[in-house]
Every structure is written in structure tokens, then in C-alpha cells.
C-alpha positions, 0 to 999 in steps of 0.5 A: 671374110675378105682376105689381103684388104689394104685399108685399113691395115698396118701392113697393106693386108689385113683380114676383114669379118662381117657380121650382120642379120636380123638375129639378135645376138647373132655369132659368127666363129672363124677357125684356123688349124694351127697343127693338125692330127697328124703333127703329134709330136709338135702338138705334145710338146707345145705347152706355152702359147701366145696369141697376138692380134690387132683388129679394129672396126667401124661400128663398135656399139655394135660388138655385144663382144669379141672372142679370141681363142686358143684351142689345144687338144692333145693325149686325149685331153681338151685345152680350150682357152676361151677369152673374149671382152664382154663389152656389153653385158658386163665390159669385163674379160671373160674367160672360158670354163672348159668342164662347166662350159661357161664364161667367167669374168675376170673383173678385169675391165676392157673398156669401151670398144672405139670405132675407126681405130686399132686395137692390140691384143696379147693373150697369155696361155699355159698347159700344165703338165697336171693337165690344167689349163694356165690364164697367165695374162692378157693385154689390150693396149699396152694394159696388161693383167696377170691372172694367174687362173687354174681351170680343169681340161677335159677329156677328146679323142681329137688331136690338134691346135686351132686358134679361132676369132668370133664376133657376136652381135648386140640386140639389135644386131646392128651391122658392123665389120673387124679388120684384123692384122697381124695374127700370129700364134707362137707356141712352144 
């Protein structure tokens, strides 16, 4: 990871991920602590989250896919919001299933990963006060769907907020970079 990188970028510092090797299939997780243990009260009121991106890369035959998560864990529960466009295997949105530790597809189509162009990325998460997980919506592009999607939490001794970003790569695990740009998280 390279940080403040002026071109490409929308706002002349951008953020550039490599992944490359001879692995197949081969993935590379960046992690941000967004609240740490000891910001307890601001962890347990934050239950609405909204994760808010651009990336774009130079190479994308090569992404077997791209994950976004927002990782929530509070009063001894675990809120991982796992979601990432499954571009090869299946070209769905896929979201995480925290208790069966497994990805769903949402069926939902994210279409073919363009090289040399920006993409804009808005995901839409909810903690219940049930202690569920809560997919409302993601958007790629200005094309937004509504999930609507229930999933259990299960249980942590950790306390936290992390977001993270990951790259995985094909069979062949071809080279390739992602800039990404403007990443906020706002929570409340």
C-alpha cells in the first residue's frame, strides 16, 4: 500500500493496493481501526453505518473479487458486515454470513470490473437492537439496491470498530493494483 498517490486520484491523494505472486487465488486484507476498546460508549451507540469509496484499477480481468467490510464488535457481540462483488465466480454481490462463516449471494449483479476507470461504492449497514445484523442497500455507480437481509451476530470478548478493504486474485494470479479514494465511514 502507497499512501497520498496523485494520479490517478479524484482529490490528488488516493491510496494504491497491490496485489500480485504466483499463488492462485492469493488475498491481501487492509485493516483500519475506526474506534478502538477503549471509545466504549461511542461504539455502543453507533448502530447505522455507511461505508463510502471510490477505487479504480489497471488491470480488472485480474480481481477474482473485491471486499468492503464494516466490522462492528460491541457488548460482547460480533457484527461483521462482509460485502464484496464476486466478479468471477459468479458476478454477484456477495454478503457474509457471520454464524455459518460463508458467502451469500444477493443475486444482485455487479457487472464487469472496468480497468483505468473510477468506481463509487456506497454500502448500507444496520445493528439492531435484537442483536442482528441489518444489509439495507449497496450502490455501485449510482445503481442502488435494497436488500432488506437479517443475519445473527455472534458472540466476542473484543471491543471495536474496524472497516477493511481486500483484493483477491484470479487463477492466474495476474498482477494488478486498486487506488482508492475518499474512503469515509460515518456512523451513528
Amino acid at each position: 500500500m502507497t499512501q497520498g498517490v496523485v494520479s490517478p486520484s479524484l482529490d490528488g491523494a488516493s491510496a494504491q493496493f497491490w496485489l500480485g505472486g504466483s499463488t492462485p487465488y492469493s488475498d491481501v486484507l487492509w485493516h483500519n481501526k475506526v474506534l478502538a476498546e477503549t471509545q466504549l460508549a461511542q461504539n455502543q451507540a453507533a448502530h447505522h453505518f455507511v461505508y463510502d469509496l471510490n477505487f479504480y484499477t489497471d488491470n480488472g480481468p485480474a480481481a477474482q473479487s473485491i471486499e468492503w467490510d464494516v466490522n462492528q464488535f460491541v457488548d460482547g457481540r460480533s457484527y461483521i458486515f462482509g460485502s464484496q462483488c464476486s466478479y468471477r465466480s459468479a458476478d454477484t454481490w456477495d454478503i457474509w454470513d457471520n454464524v455459518n462463516s460463508k458467502w451469500v449471494s444477493t443475486g444482485v449483479s455487479c457487472g464487469a470490473l472496468q480497468s483505468n476507470s473510477w468506481n463509487h461504492v456506497v454500502l448500507e449497514f444496520e445493528r439492531t437492537t435484537d442483536n442482528q445484523l441489518h444489509y439495507i442497500a449497496m450502490t455501485l455507480n449510482g445503481t442502488k439496491h435494497y436488500l432488506n437481509w437479517y443475519y445473527p451476530s455472534t458472540a466476542t470478548t473484543w471491543s471495536g470498530v474496524t472497516v477493511n478493504y481486500q483484493m483477491d486474485g484470479n487463477y492466474q494470479q495476474a498482477n494488478y493494483s486498486t487506488w482508492v479514494d475518499q474512503m469515509k465511514l460515518t456512523y451513528w
